[in-house]
PQR file with spaces between the fields and no chain letter, atoms N, CA, C, O and H, PARSE charges and radii, in Angstrom:
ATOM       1  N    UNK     1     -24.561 -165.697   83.779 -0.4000 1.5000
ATOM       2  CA   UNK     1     -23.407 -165.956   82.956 -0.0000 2.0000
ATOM       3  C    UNK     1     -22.167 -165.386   83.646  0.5500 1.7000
ATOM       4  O    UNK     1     -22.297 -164.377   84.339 -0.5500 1.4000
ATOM       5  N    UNK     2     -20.741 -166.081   83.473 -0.4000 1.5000
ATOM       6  CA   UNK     2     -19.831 -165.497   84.307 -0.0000 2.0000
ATOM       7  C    UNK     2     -19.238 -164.670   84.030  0.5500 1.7000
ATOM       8  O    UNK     2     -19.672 -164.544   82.885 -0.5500 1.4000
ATOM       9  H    UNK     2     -20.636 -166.901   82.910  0.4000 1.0000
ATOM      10  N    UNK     3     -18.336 -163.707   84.155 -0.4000 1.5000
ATOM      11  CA   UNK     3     -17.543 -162.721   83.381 -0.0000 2.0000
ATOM      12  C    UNK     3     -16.743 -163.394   82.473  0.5500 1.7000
ATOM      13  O    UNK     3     -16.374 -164.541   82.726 -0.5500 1.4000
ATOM      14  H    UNK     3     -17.983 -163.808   85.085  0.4000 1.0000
ATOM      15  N    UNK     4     -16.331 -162.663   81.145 -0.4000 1.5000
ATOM      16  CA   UNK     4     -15.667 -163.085   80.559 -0.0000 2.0000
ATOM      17  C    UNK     4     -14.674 -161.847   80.243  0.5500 1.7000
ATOM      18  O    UNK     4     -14.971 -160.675   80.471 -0.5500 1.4000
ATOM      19  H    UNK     4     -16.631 -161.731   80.940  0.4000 1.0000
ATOM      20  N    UNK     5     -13.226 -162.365   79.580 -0.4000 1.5000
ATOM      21  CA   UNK     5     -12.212 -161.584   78.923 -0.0000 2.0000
ATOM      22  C    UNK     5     -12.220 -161.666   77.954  0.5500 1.7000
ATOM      23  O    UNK     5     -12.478 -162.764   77.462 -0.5500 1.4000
ATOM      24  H    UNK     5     -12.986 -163.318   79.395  0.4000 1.0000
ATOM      25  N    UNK     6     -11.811 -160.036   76.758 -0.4000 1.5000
ATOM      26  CA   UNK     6     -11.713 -160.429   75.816 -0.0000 2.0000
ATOM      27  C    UNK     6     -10.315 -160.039   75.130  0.5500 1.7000
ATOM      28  O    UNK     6     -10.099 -158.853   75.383 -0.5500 1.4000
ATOM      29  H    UNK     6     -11.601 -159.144   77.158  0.4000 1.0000
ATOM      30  N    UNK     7      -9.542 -160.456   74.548 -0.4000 1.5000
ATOM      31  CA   UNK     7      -8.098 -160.116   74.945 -0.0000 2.0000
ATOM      32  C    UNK     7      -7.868 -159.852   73.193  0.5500 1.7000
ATOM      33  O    UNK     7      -8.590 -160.201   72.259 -0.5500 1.4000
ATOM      34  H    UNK     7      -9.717 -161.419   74.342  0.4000 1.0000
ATOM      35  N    UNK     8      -6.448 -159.028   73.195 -0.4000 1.5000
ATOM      36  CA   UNK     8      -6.297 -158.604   72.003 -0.0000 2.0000
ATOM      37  C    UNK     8      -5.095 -159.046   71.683  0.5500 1.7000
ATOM      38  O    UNK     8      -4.453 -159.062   72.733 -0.5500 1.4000
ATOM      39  H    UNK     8      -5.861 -158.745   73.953  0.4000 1.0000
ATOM      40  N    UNK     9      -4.592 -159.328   71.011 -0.4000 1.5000
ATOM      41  CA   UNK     9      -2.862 -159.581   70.544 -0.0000 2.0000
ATOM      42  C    UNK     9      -1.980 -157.906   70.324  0.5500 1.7000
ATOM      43  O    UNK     9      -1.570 -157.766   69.172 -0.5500 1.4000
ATOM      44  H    UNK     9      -5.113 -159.315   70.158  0.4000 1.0000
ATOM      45  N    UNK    10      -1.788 -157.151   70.923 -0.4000 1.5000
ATOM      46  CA   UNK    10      -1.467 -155.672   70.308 -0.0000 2.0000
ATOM      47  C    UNK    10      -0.184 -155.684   69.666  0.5500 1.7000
ATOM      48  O    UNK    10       0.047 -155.018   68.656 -0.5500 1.4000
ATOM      49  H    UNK    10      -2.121 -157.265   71.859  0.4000 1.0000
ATOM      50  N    UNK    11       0.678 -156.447   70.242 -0.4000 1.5000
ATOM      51  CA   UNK    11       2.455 -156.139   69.717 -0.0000 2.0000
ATOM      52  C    UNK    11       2.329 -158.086   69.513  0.5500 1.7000
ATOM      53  O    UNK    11       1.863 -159.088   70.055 -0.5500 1.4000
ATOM      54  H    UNK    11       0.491 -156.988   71.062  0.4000 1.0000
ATOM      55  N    UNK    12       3.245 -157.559   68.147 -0.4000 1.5000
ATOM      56  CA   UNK    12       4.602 -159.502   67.750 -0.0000 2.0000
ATOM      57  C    UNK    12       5.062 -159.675   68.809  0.5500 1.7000
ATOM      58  O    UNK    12       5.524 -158.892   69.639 -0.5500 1.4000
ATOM      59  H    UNK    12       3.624 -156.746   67.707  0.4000 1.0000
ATOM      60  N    UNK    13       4.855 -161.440   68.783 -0.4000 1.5000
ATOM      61  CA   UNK    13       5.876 -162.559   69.662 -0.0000 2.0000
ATOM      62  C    UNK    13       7.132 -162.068   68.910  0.5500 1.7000
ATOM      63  O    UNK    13       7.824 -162.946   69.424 -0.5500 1.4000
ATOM      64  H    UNK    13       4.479 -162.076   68.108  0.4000 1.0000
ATOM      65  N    UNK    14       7.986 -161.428   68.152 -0.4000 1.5000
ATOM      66  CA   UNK    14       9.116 -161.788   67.354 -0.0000 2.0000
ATOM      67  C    UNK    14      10.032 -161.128   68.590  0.5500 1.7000
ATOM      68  O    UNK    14       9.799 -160.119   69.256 -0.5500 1.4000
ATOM      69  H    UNK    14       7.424 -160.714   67.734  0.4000 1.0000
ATOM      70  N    UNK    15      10.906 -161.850   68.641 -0.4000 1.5000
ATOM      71  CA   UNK    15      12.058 -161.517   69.535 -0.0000 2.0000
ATOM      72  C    UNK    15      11.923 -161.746   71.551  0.5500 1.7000
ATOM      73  O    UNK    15      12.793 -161.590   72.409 -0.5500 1.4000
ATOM      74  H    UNK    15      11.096 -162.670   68.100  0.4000 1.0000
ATOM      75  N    UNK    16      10.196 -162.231   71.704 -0.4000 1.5000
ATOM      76  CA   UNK    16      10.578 -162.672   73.257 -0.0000 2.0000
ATOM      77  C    UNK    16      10.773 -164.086   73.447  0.5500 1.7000
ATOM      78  O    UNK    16      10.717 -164.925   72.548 -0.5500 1.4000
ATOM      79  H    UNK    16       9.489 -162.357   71.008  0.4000 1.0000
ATOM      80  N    UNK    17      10.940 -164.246   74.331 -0.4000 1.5000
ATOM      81  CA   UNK    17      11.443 -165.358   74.567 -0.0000 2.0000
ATOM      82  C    UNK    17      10.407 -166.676   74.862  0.5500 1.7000
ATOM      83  O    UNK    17       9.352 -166.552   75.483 -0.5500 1.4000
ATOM      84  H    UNK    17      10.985 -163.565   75.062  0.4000 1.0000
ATOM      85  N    UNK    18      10.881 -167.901   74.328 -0.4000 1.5000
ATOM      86  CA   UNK    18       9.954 -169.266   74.472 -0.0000 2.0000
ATOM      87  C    UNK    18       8.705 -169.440   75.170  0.5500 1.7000
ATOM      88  O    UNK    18       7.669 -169.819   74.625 -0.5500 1.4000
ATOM      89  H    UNK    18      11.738 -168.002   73.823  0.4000 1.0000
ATOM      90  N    UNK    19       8.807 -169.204   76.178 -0.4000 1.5000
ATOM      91  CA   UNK    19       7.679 -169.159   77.224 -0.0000 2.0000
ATOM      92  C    UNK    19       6.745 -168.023   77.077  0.5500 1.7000
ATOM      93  O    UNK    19       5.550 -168.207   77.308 -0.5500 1.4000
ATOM      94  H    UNK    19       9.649 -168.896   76.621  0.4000 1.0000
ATOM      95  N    UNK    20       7.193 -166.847   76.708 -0.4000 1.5000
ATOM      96  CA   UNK    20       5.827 -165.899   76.380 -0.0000 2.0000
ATOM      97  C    UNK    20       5.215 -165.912   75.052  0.5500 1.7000
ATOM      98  O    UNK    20       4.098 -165.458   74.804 -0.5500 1.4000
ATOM      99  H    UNK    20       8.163 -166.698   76.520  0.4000 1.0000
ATOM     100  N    UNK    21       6.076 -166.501   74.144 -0.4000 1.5000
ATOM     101  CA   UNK    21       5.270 -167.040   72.522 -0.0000 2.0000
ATOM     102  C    UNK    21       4.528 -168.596   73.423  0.5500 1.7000
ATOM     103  O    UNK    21       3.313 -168.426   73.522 -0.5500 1.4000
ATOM     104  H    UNK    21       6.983 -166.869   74.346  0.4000 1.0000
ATOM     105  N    UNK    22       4.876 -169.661   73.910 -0.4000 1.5000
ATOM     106  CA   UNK    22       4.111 -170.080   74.230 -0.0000 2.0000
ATOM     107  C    UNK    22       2.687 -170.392   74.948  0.5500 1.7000
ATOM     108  O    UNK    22       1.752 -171.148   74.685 -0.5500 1.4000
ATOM     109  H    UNK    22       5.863 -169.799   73.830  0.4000 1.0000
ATOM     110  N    UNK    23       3.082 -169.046   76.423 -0.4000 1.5000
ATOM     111  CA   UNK    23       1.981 -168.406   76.745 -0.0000 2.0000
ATOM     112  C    UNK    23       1.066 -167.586   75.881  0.5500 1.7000
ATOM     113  O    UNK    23       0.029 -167.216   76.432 -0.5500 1.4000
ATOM     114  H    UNK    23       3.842 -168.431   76.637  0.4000 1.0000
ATOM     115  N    UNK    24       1.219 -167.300   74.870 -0.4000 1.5000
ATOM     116  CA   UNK    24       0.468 -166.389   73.726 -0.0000 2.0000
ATOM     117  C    UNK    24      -0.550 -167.199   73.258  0.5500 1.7000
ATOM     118  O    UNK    24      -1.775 -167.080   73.266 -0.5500 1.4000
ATOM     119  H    UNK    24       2.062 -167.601   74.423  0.4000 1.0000
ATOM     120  N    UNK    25       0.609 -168.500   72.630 -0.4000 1.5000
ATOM     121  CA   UNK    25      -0.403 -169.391   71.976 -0.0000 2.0000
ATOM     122  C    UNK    25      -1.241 -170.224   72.494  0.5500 1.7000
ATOM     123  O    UNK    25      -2.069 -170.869   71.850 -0.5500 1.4000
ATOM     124  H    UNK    25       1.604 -168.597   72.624  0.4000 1.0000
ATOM     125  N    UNK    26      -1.061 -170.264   73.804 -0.4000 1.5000
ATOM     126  CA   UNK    26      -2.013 -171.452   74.914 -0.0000 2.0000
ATOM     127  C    UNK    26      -3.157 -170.560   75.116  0.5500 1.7000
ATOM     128  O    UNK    26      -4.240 -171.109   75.319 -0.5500 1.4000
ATOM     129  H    UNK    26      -0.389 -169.740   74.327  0.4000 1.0000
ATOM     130  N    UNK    27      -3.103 -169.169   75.096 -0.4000 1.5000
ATOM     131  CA   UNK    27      -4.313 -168.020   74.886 -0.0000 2.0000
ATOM     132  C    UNK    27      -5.691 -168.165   73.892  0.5500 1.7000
ATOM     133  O    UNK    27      -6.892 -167.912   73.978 -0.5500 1.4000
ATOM     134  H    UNK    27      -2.223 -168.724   74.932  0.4000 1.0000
ATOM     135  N    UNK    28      -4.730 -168.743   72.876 -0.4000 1.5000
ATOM     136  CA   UNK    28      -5.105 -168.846   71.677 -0.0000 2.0000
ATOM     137  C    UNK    28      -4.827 -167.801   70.391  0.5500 1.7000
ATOM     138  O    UNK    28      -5.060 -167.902   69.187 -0.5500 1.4000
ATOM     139  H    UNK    28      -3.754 -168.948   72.806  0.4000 1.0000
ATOM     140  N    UNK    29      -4.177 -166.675   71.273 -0.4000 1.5000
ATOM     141  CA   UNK    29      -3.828 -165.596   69.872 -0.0000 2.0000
ATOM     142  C    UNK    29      -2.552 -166.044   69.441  0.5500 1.7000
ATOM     143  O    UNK    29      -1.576 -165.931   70.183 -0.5500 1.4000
ATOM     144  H    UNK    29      -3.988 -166.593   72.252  0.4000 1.0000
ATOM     145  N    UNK    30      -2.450 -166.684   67.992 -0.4000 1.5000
ATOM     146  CA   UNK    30      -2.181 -166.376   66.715 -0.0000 2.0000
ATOM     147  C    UNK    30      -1.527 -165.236   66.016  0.5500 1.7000
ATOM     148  O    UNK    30      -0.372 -165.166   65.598 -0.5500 1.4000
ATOM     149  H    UNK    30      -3.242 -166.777   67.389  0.4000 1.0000
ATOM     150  N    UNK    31      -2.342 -164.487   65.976 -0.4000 1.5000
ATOM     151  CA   UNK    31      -1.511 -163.159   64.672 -0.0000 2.0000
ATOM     152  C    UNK    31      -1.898 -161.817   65.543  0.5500 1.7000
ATOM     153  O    UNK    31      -2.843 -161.563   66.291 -0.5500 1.4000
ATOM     154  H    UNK    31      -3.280 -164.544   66.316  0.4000 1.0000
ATOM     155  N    UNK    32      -0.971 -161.219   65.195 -0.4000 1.5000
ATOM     156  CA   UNK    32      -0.994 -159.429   65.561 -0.0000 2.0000
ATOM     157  C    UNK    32      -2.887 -158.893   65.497  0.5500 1.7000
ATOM     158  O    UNK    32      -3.619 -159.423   64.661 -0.5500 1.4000
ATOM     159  H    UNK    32      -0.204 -161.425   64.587  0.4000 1.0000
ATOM     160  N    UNK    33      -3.163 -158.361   65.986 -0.4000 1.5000
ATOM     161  CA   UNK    33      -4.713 -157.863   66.179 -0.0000 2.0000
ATOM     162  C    UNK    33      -5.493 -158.738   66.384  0.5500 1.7000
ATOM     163  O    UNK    33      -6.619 -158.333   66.096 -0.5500 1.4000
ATOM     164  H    UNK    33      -2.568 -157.930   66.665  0.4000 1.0000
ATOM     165  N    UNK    34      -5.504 -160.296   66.928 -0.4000 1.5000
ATOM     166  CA   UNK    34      -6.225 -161.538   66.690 -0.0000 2.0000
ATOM     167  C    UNK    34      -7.095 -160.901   68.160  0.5500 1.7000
ATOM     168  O    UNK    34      -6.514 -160.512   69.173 -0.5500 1.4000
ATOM     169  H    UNK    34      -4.590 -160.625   67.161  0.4000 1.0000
ATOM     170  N    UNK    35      -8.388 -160.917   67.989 -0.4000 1.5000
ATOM     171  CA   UNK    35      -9.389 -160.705   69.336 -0.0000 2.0000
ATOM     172  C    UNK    35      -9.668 -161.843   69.646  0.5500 1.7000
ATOM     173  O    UNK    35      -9.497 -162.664   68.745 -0.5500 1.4000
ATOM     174  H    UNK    35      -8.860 -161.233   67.166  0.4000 1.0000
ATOM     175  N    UNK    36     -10.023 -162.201   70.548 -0.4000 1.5000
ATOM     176  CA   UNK    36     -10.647 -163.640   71.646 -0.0000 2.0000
ATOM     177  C    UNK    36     -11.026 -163.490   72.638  0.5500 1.7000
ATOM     178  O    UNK    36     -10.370 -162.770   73.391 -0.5500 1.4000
ATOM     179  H    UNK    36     -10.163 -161.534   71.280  0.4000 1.0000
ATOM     180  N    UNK    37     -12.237 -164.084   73.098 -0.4000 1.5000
ATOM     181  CA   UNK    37     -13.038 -164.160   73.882 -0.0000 2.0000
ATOM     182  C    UNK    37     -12.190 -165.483   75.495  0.5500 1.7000
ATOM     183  O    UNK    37     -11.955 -166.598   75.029 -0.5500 1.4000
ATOM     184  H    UNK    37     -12.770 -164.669   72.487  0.4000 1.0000
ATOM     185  N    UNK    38     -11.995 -165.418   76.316 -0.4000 1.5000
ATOM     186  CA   UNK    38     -12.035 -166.104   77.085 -0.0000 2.0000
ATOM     187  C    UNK    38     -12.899 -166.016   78.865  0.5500 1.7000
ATOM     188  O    UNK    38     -13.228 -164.991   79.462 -0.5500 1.4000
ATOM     189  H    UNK    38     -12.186 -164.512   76.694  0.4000 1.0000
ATOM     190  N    UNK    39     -13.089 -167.689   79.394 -0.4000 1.5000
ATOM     191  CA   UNK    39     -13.584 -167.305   80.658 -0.0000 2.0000
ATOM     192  C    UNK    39     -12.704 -166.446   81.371  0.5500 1.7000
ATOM     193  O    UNK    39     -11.511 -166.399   81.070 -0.5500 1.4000
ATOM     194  H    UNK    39     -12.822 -168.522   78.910  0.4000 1.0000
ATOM     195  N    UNK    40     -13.274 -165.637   82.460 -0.4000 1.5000
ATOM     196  CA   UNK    40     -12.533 -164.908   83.290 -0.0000 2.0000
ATOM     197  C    UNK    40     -12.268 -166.260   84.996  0.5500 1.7000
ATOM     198  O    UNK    40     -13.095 -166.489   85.878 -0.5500 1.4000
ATOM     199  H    UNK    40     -14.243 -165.676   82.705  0.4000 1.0000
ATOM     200  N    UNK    41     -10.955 -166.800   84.855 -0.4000 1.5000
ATOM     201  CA   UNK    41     -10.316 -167.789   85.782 -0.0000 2.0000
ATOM     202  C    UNK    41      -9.072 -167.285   85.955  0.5500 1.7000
ATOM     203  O    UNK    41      -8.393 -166.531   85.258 -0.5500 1.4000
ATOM     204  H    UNK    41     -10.284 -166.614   84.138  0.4000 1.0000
ATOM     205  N    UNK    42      -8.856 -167.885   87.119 -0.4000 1.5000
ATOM     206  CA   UNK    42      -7.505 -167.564   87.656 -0.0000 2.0000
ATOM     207  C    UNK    42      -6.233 -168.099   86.551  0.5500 1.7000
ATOM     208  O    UNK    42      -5.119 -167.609   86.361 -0.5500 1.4000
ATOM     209  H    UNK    42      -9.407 -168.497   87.685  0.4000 1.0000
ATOM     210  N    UNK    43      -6.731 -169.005   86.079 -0.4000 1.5000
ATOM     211  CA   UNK    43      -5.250 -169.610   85.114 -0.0000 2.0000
ATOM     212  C    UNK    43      -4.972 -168.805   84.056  0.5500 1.7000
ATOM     213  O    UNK    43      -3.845 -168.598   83.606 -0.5500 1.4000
ATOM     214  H    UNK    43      -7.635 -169.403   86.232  0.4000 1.0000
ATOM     215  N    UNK    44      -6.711 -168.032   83.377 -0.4000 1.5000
ATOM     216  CA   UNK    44      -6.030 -167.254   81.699 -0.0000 2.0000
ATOM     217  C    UNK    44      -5.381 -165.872   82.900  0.5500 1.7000
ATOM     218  O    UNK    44      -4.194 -165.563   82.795 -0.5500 1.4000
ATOM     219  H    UNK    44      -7.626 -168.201   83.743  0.4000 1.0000
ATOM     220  N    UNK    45      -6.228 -165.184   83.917 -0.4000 1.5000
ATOM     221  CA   UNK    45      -5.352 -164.234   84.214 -0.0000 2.0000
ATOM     222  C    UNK    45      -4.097 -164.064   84.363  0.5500 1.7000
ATOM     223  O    UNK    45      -3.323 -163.183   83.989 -0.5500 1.4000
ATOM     224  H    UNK    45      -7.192 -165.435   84.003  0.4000 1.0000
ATOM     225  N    UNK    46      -3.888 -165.768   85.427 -0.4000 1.5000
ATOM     226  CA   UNK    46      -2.007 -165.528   85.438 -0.0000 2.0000
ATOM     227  C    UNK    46      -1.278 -165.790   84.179  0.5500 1.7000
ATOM     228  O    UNK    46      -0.053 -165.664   84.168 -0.5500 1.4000
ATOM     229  H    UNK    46      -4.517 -166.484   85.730  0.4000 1.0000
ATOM     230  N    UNK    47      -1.941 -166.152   83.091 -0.4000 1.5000
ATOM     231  CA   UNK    47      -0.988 -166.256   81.925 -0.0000 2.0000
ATOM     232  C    UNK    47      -1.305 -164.498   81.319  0.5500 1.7000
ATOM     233  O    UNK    47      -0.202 -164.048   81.010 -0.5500 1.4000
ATOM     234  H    UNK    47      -2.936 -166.254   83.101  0.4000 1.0000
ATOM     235  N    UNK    48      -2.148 -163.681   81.128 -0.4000 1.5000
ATOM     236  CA   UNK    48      -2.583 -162.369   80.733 -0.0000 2.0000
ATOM     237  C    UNK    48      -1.618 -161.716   81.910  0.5500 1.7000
ATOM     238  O    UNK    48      -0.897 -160.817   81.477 -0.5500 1.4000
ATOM     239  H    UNK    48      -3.045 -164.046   81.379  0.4000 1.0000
ATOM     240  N    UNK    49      -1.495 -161.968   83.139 -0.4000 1.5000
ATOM     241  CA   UNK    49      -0.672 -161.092   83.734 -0.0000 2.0000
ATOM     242  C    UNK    49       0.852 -161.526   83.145  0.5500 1.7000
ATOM     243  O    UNK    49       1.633 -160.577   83.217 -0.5500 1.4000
ATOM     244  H    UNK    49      -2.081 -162.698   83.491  0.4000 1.0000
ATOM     245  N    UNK    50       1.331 -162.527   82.684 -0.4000 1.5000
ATOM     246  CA   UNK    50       2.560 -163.085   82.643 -0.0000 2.0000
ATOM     247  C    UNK    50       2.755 -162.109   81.032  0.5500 1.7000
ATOM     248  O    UNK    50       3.889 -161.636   80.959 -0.5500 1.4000
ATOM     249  H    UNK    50       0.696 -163.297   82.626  0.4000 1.0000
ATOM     250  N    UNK    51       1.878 -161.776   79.839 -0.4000 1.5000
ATOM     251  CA   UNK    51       2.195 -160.773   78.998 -0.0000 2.0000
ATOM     252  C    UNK    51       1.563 -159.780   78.712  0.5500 1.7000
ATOM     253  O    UNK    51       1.431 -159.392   77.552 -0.5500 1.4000
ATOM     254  H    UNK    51       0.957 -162.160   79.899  0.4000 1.0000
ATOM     255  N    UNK    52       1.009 -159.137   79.842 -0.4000 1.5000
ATOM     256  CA   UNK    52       0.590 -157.740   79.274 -0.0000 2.0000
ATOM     257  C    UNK    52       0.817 -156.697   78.409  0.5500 1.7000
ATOM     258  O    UNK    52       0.084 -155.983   77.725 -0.5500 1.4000
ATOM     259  H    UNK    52       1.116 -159.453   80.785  0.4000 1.0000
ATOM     260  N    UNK    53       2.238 -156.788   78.633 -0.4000 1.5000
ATOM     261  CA   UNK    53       3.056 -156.471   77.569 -0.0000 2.0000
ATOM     262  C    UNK    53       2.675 -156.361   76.737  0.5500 1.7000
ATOM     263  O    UNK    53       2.687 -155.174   76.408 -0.5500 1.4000
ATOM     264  H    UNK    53       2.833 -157.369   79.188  0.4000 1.0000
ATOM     265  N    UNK    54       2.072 -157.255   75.741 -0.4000 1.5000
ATOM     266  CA   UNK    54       1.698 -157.613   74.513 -0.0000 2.0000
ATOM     267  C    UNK    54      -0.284 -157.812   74.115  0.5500 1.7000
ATOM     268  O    UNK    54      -0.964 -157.791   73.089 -0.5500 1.4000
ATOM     269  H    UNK    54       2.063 -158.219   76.008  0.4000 1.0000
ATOM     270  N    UNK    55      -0.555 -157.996   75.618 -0.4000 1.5000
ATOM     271  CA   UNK    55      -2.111 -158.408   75.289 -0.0000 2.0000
ATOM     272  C    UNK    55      -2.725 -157.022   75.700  0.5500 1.7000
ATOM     273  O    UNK    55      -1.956 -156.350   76.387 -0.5500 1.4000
ATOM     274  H    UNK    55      -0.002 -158.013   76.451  0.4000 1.0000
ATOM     275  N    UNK    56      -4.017 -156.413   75.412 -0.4000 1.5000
ATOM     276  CA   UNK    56      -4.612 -155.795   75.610 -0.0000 2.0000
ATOM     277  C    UNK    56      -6.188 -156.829   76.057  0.5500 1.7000
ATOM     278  O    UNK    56      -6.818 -157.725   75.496 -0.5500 1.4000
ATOM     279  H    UNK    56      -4.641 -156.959   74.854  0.4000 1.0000
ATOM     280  N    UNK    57      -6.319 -155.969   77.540 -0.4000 1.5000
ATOM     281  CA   UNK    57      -7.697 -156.796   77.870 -0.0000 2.0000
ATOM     282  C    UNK    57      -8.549 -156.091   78.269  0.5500 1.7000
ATOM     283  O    UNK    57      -8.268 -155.204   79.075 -0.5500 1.4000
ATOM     284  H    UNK    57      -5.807 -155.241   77.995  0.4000 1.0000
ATOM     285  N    UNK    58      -9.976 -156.301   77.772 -0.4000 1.5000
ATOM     286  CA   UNK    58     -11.061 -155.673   78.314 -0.0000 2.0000
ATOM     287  C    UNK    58     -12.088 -156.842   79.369  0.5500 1.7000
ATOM     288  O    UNK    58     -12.290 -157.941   78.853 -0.5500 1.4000
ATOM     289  H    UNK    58     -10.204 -157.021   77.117  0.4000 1.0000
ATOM     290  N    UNK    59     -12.563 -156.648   80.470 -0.4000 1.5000
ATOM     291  CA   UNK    59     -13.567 -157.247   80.707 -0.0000 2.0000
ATOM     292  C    UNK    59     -15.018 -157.339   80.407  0.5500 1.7000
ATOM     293  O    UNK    59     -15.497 -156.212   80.286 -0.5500 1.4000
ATOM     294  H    UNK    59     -12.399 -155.755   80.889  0.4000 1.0000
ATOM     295  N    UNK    60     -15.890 -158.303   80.244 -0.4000 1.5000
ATOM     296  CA   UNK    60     -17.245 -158.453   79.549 -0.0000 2.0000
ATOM     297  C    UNK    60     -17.557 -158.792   80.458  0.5500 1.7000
ATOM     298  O    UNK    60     -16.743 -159.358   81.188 -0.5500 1.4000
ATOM     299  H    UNK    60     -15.501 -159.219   80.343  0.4000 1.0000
ATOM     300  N    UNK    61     -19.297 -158.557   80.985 -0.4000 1.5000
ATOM     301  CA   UNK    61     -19.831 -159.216   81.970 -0.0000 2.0000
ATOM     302  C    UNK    61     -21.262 -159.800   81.264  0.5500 1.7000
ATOM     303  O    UNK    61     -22.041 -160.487   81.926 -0.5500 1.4000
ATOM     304  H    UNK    61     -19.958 -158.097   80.392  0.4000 1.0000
């Protein structure tokens, strides 16, 4: 099985700007504390590196 991420929503989209509420939601997190599971690929990382800010990530193997 491949590694997976599991990412957290920690801080509100309220007040950044278009592209990182959109990067949020292409994640799939939704609401403040929302957990999710994703594959570990180069595309969710560069969007997880683009808001760290805001996501908290653990890796699963």
């Amino acid at each position: 099985m491949a590694n997976q991420l599991k990412l957290t929503l920690k801080k509100s989209v309220i007040g950044s700007t278009k592209k990182i509420r959109a990067t949020v939601t292409g994640l799939g997190l939704t609401k403040t504390y929302k957990t999710i599971i994703r594959m570990d690929t180069p595309e969710i990382r560069g969007m997880v590196k683009k808001v760290v800010h805001l996501v908290k990530m653990e890796e699963l193997s």
